[in-house]
C-alpha positions as CSV (number, residue, x, y, z in Angstrom):
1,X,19.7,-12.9,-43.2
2,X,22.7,-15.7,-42.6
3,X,22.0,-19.4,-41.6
4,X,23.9,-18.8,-38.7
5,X,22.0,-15.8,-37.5
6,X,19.0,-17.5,-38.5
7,X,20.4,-20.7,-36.2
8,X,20.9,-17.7,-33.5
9,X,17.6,-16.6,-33.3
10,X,16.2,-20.2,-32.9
11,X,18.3,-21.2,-30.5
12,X,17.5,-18.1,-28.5
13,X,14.3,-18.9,-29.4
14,X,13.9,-22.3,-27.9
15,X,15.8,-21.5,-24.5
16,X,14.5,-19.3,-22.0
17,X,15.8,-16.1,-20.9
18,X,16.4,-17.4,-17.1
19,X,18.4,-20.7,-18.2
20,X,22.2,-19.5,-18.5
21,X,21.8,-17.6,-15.4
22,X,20.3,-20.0,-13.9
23,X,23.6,-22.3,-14.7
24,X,25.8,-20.1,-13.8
25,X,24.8,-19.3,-10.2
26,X,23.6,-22.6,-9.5
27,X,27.3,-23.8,-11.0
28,X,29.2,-20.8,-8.3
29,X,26.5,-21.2,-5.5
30,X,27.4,-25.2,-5.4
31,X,31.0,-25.3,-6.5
32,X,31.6,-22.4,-3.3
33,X,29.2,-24.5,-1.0
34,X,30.6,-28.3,-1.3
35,X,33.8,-27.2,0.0
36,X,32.0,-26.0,3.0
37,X,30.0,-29.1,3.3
38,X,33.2,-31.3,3.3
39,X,34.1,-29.8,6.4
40,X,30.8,-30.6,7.9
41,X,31.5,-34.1,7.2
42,X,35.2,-34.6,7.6
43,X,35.9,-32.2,10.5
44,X,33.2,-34.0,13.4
45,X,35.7,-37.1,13.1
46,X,39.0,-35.4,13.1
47,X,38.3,-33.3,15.7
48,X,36.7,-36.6,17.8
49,X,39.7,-38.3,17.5
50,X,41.7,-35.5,18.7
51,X,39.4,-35.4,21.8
52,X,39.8,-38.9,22.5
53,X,43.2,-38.9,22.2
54,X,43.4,-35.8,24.4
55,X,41.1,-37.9,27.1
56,X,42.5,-41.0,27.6
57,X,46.0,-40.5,26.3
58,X,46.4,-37.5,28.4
59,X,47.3,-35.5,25.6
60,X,47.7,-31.8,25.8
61,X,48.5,-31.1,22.6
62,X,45.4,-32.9,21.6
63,X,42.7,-31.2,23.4
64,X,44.1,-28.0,22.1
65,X,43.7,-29.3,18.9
66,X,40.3,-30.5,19.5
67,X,39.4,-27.0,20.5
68,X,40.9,-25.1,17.6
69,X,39.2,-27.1,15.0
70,X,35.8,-26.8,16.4
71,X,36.3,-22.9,16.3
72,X,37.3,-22.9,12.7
73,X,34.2,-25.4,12.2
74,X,32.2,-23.2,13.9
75,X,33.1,-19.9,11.5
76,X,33.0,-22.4,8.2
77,X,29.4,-24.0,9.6
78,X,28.2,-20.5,9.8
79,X,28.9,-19.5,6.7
80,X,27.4,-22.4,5.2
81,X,24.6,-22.3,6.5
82,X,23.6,-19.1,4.8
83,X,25.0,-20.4,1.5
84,X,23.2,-24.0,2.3
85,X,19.7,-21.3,2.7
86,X,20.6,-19.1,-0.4
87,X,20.6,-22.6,-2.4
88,X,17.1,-24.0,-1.1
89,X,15.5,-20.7,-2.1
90,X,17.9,-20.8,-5.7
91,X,16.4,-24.7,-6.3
92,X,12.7,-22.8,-6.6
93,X,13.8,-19.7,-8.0
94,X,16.2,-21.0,-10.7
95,X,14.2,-24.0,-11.6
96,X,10.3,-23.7,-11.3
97,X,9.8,-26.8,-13.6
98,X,11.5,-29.2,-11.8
99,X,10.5,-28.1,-8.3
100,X,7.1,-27.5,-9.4
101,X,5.7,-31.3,-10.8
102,X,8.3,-32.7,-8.6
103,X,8.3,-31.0,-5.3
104,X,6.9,-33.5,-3.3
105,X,8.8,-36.1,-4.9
106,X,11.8,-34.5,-3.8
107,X,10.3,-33.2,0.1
108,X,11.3,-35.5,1.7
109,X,15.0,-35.9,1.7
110,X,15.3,-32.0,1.9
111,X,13.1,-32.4,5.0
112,X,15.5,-34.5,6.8
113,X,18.4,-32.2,5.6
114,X,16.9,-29.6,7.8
115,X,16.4,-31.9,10.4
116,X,20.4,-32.7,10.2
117,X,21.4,-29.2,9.5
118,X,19.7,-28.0,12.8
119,X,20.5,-30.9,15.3
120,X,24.2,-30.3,14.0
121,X,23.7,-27.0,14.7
122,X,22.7,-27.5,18.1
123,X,25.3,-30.0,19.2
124,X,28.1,-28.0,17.5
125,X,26.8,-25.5,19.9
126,X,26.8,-27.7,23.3
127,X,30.2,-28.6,22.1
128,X,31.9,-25.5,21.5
129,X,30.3,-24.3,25.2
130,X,30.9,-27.4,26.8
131,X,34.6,-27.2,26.9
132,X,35.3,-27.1,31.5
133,X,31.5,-27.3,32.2
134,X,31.0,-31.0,31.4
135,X,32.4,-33.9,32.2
136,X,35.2,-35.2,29.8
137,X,33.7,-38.3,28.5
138,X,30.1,-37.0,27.9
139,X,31.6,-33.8,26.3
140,X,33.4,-36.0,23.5
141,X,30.1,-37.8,23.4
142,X,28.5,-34.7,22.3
143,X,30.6,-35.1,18.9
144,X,29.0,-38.1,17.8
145,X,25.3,-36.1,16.9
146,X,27.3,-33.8,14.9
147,X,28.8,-36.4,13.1
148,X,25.8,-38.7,12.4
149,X,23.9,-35.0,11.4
150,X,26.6,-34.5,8.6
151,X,26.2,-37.7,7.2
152,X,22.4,-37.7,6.9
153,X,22.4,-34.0,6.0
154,X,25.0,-35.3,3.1
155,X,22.8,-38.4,1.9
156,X,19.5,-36.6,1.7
157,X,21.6,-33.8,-0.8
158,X,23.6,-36.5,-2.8
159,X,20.0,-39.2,-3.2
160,X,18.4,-36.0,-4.5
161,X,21.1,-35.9,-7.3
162,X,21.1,-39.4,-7.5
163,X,17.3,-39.4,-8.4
164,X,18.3,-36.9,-10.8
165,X,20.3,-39.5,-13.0
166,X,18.0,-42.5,-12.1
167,X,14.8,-41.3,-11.7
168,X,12.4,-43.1,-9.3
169,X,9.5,-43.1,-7.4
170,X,6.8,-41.8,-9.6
171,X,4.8,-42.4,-12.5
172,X,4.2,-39.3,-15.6
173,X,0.4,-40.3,-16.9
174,X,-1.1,-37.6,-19.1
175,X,1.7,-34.9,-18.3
176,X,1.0,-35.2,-14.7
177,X,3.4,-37.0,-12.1
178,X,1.3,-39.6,-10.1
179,X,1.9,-42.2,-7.8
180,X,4.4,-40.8,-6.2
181,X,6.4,-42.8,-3.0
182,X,9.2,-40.2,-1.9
183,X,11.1,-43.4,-0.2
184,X,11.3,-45.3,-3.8
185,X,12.6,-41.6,-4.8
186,X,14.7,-40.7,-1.6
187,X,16.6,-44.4,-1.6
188,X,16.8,-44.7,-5.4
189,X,19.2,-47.1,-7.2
190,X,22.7,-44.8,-7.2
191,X,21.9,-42.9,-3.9
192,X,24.2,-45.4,-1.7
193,X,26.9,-45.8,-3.8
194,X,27.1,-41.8,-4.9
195,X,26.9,-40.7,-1.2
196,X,29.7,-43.1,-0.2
197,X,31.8,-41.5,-3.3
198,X,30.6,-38.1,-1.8
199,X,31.8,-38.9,1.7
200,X,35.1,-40.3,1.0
201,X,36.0,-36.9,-1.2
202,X,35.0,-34.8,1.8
203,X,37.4,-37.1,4.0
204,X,40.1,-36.4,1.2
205,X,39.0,-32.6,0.7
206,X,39.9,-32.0,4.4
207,X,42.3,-34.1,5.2
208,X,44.6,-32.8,2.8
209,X,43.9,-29.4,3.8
210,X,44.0,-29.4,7.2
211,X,47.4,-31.4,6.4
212,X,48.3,-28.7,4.2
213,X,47.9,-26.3,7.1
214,X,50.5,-27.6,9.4
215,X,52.5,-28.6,6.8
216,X,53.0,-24.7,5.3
217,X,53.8,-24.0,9.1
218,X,56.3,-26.4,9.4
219,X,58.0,-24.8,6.1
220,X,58.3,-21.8,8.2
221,X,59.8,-23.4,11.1
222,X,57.2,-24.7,13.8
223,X,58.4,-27.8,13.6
224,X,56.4,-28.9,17.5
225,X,55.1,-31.8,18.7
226,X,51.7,-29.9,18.0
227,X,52.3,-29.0,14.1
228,X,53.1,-32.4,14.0
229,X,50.0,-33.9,15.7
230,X,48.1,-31.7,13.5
231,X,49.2,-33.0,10.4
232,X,49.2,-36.1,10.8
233,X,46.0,-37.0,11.9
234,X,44.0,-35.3,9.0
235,X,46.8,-37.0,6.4
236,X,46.0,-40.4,7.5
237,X,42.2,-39.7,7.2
238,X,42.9,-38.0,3.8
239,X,45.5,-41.1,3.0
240,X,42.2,-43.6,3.7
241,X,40.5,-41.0,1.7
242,X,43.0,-41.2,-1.2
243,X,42.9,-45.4,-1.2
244,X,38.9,-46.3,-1.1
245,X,38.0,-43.3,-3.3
246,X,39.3,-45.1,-6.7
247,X,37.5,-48.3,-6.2
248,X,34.1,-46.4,-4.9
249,X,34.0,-44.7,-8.1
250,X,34.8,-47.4,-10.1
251,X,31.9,-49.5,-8.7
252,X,29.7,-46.2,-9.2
253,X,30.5,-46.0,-13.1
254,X,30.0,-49.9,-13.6
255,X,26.9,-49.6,-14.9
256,X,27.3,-46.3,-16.8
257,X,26.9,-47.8,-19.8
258,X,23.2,-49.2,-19.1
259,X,22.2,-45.9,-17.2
260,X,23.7,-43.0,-19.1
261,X,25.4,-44.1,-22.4
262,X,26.1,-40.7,-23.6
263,X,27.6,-39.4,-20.1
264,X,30.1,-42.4,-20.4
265,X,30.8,-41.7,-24.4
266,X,31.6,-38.7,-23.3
267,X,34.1,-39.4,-20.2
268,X,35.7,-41.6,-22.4
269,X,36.0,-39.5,-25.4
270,X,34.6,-42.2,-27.6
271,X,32.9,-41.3,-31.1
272,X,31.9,-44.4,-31.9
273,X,31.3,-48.0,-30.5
274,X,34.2,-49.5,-29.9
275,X,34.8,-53.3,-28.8
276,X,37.6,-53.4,-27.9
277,X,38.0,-50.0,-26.5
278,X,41.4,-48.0,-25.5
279,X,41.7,-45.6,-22.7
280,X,42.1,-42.0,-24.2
281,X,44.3,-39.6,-21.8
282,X,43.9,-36.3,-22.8
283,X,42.6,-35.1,-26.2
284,X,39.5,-32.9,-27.3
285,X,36.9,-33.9,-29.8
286,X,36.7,-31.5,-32.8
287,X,34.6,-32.0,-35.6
288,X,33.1,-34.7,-34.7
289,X,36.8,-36.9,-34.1
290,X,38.5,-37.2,-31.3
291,X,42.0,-35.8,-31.3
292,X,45.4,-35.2,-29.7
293,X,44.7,-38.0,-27.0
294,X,46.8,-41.0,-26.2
295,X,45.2,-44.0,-26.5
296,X,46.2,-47.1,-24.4
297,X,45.0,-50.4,-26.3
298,X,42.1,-52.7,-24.0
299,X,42.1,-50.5,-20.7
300,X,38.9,-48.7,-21.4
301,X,36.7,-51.4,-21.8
302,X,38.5,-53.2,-19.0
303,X,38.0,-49.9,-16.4
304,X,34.4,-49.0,-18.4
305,X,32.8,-53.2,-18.6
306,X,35.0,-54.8,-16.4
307,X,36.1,-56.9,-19.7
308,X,39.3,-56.4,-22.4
309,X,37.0,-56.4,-24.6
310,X,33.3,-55.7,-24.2
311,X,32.0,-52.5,-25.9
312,X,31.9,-49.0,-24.8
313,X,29.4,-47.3,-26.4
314,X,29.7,-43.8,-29.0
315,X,28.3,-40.6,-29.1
316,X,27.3,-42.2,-32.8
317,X,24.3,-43.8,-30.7
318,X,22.9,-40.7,-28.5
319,X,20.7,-38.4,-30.3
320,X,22.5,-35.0,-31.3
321,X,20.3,-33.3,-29.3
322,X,20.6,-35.4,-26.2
323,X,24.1,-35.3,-26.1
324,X,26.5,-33.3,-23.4
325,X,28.7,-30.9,-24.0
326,X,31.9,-33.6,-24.6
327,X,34.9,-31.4,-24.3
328,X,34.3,-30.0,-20.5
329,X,32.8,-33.4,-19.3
330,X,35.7,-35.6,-20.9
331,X,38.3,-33.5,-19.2
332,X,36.2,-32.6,-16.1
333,X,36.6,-36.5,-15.8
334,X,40.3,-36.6,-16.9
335,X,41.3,-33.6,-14.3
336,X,39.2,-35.5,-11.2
337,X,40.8,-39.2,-12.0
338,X,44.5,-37.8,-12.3
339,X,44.5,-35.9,-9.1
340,X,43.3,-38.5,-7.6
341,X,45.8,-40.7,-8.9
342,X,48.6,-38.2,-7.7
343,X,47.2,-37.6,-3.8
344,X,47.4,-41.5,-3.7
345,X,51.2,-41.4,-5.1
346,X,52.3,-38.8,-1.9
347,X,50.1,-41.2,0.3
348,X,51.9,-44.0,-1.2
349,X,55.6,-42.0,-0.6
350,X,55.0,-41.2,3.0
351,X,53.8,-44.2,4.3
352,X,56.5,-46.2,2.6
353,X,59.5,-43.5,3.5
354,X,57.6,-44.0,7.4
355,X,57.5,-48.1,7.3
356,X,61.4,-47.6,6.1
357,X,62.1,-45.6,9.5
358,X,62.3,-42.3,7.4
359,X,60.7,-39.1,8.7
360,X,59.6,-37.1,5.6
361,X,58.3,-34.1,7.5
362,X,61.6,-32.7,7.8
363,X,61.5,-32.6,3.8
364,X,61.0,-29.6,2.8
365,X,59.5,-31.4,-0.7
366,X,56.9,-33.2,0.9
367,X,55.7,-30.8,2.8
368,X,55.0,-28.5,-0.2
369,X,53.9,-31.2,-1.8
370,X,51.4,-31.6,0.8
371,X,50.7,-28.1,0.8
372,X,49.4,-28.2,-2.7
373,X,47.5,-31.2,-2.3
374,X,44.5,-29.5,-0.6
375,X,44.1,-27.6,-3.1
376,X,44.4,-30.5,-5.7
377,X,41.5,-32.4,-3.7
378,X,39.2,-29.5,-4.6
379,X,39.8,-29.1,-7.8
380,X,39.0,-33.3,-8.0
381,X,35.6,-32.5,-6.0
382,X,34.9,-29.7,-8.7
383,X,35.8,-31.4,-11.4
384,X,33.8,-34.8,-10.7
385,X,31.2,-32.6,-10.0
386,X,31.5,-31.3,-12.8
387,X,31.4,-34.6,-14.8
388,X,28.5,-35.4,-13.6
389,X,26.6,-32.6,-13.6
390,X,27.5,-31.6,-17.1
391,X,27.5,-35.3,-18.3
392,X,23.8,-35.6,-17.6
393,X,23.2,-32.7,-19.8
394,X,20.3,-31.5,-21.8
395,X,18.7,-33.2,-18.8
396,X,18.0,-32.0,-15.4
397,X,16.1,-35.2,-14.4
398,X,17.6,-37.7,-16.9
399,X,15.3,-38.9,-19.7
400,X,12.0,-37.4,-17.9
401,X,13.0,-33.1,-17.6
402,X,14.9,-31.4,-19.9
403,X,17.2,-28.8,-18.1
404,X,15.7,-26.0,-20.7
405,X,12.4,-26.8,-19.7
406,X,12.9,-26.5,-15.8
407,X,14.5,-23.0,-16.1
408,X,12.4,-19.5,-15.3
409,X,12.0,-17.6,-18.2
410,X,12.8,-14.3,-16.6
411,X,15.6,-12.2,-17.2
412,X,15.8,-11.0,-14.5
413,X,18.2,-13.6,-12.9
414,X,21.4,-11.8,-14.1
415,X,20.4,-9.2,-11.0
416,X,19.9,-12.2,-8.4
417,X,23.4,-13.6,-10.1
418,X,24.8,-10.8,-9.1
419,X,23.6,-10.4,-5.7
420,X,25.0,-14.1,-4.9
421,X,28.2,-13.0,-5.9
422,X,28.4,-10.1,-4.0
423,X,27.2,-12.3,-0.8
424,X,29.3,-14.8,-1.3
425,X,32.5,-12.7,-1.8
426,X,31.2,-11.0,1.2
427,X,31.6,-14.1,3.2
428,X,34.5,-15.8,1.8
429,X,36.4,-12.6,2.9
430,X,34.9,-12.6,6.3
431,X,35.7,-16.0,7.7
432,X,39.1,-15.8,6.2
433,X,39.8,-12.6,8.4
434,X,37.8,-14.0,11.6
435,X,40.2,-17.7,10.9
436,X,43.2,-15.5,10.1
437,X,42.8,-13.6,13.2
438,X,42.3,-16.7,15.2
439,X,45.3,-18.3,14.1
440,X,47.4,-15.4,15.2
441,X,45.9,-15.4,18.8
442,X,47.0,-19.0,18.4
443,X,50.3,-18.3,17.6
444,X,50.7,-15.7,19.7
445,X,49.9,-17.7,23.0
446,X,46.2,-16.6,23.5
447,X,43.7,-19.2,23.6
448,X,40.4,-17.0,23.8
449,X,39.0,-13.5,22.5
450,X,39.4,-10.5,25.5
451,X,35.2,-9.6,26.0
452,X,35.2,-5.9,25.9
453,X,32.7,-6.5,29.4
454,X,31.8,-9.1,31.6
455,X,32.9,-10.1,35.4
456,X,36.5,-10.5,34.7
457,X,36.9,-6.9,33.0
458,X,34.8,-5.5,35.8
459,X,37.2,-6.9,38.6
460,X,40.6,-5.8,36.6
461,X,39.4,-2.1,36.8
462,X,38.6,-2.2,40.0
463,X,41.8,-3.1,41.0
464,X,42.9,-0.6,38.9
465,X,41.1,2.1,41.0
466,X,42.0,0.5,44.0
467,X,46.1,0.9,43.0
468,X,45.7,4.1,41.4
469,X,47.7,6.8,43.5
């Protein structure tokens, strides 16, 4: 037998069978799901700004607005919430030795998810039935629970991930976990400053969409005050979005160096300790060297210490065996910081074309331009989270839990991989056709779904009867 197929079979050996399943559905089931929880974060304020406007600036438009977007939050808040419930069960399916020693470590900020998840829920509800039965201010009132819900519902996720890279809020004495205080765990050290990087991308994740929405129908020529309305009140929360976001993350990788010192060796594509370090754009590390990347002198340690020239750290001082897999984290990085850099440039281009007096939404190249920004701001959200996520690698709780030793070592999660696929393409194709068929009722001039019975039907066909010959 070969070294290499002797290297095989250890490998093979030492992993169990449930782990790369276990990656890949947790990798789909989340990368499908955060898009749909930037919506539960984003849309609450779009659409209360829309109502308020429609209120007290006796705005039409608005109000219909207002209306619309709670509909498609509706549809994309029900889908969710049967991905958001396919995950909980996945967390102690997928990985029995994390949620096993550390279950009630981590209870309590998924027990105040639910919490947020149903009172959203319920005021989404009051909301989308209010609309002519209460009275104007109290019904834009009934926003506010749904937005506060999102952003608790979003913390307790995130500070769960956060523990993840700094872990807190218990002790390991003789293989067991002890002392646990699931408040030091809930409000760890990164759980702040990683929500608010969550919660700005969700502002710029919908934003630009939304944006993108009105702006593709303004390419095909509904050029209305309410196209108009419509983008621009989700491209000045995604332009917000687009400003903050680079200086939140910043502050969240300051001290990257301290907490993770391979994640950041990796982001930066650096093989060795370098003082001072350059910026690498691009490249790929083979054999051990880092190549094809261009290299600007100082600006890494500058972005990484906050110095010219302080040292950022190699892979030459992580462990082999606690290192990340550099390639997809270094460009998973790369991919999220230049898209961001980009959705700030077409911020940057409209407001300055709009403080000159120029209208840029009778361009047809902005508008595509915005158009393919929504998209763009996904791909950042999947990528960072992909950075991370990848760049904490072999650990799923870093330093404490290996990620091969918190997998199920059951085969039989290639059949439950399948099954989430089949779900989730199952739903992705329904709320495109329920949202597709909404937005040509829209179009069309119908505000609400004919009932196939109730009051209204019954009186039409008694008329009828009563006319007929």
């Amino acid at each position: 037998m070969s070294l290499p197929e002797v290297l095989l079979q250890v490998v093979a050996a030492e992993e169990p069978a449930g782990l790369f399943p276990a990656r890949l559905q947790m990798a789909f089931s989340l990368g499908w799901h955060i898009v749909l929880a930037c919506f539960g974060v984003g849309f609450p304020a779009m659409i209360f700004t829309m109502h308020w406007r429609g209120i007290y600036r006796d705005d039409a438009d608005a109000l219909v607005l207002a209306q619309r977007w709670a509909k498609v939050s509706a549809v994309l808040f029900a889908v969710g919430a049967v991905s958001g419930t396919v995950l909980s069960f996945e967390m102690g399916l997928l990985w029995p030795g994390l949620m096993g020693p550390f279950g009630d470590v981590l209870g309590l900020p998924f027990a105040f998810e639910g919490l947020a998840f149903f009172t959203e829920a319920i005021f989404l509800g009051i909301y989308l039935y209010g609309w002519g039965r209460m009275p104007p201010e109290r019904h834009l009132l009934t926003i506010l629970p749904m937005a506060v819900a999102g952003l608790v519902g979003t913390f307790c996720v995130v500070s769960v991930n956060a523990w993840m890279n700094v872990p807190a809020g218990f002790r390991i004495v003789d293989g067991e976990v002890v002392d646990i205080n699931p408040w030091r765990a809930m409000f760890n050290d990164l759980a702040f400053l990683q929500f608010l990087h969550m919660w700005v991308a969700a502002f710029m994740v919908v934003g630009f969409l939304a944006a993108g929405v009105y702006a593709v129908g303004m390419l095909r020529g509904r050029r209305d005050a309410l196209h108009r309305k419509g983008f621009i009140v989700p491209f000045t929360f995604g332009s917000v979005a687009a400003f903050v976001q680079p200086f939140v993350g910043h502050f969240l990788g300051g001290g990257l160096a301290d907490r993770q010192p391979a994640k950041l060796a990796a982001f930066e594509l650096s093989t060795t300790t370098e003082a001072p370090a350059p910026l690498r754009l691009g490249g790929l590390l083979i054999d051990g060297e880092a190549k094809w990347s261009i290299d600007i002198p100082y600006i890494g340690s500058l972005i990484a210490r906050n110095s010219f020239d302080a040292p950022v750290p190699g892979l030459d001082t992580v462990p082999v065996a606690d290192q990340p897999p550099v390639n997809i984290t270094h460009l998973s990085f790369q991919l999220m910081v230049g898209i961001g850099f980009l959705l700030m440039l077409v911020v940057l281009v409209y407001w300055i074309a709009r403080w000159r007096g120029k209208d840029l939404l009778g361009t047809s190249w902005f508008l595509r331009a915005v158009a393919v920004a929504g998209p763009l701001a996904v791909i950042a959200v999947e990528a960072g989270w992909t950075a991370t996520e990848v760049g904490r690698q072999p650990w799923v709780v870093y330093g404490v839990l290996r990620t091969a030793d918190a997998a199920d070592s059951n085969g039989w999660l290639w059949w439950l991989l399948g099954a989430t696929f089949l779900l989730y393409a199952a739903m992705t194709v329904a709320a495109t056709v329920v949202i597709r068929s909404m937005t040509r009722r829209w179009r069309s001039g119908s505000l609400d779904l004919p009932s196939p019975y109730g009051p209204q039907l019954r009186e039409r066909d008694t008329q009828r009867e009563v006319e007929r010959p």
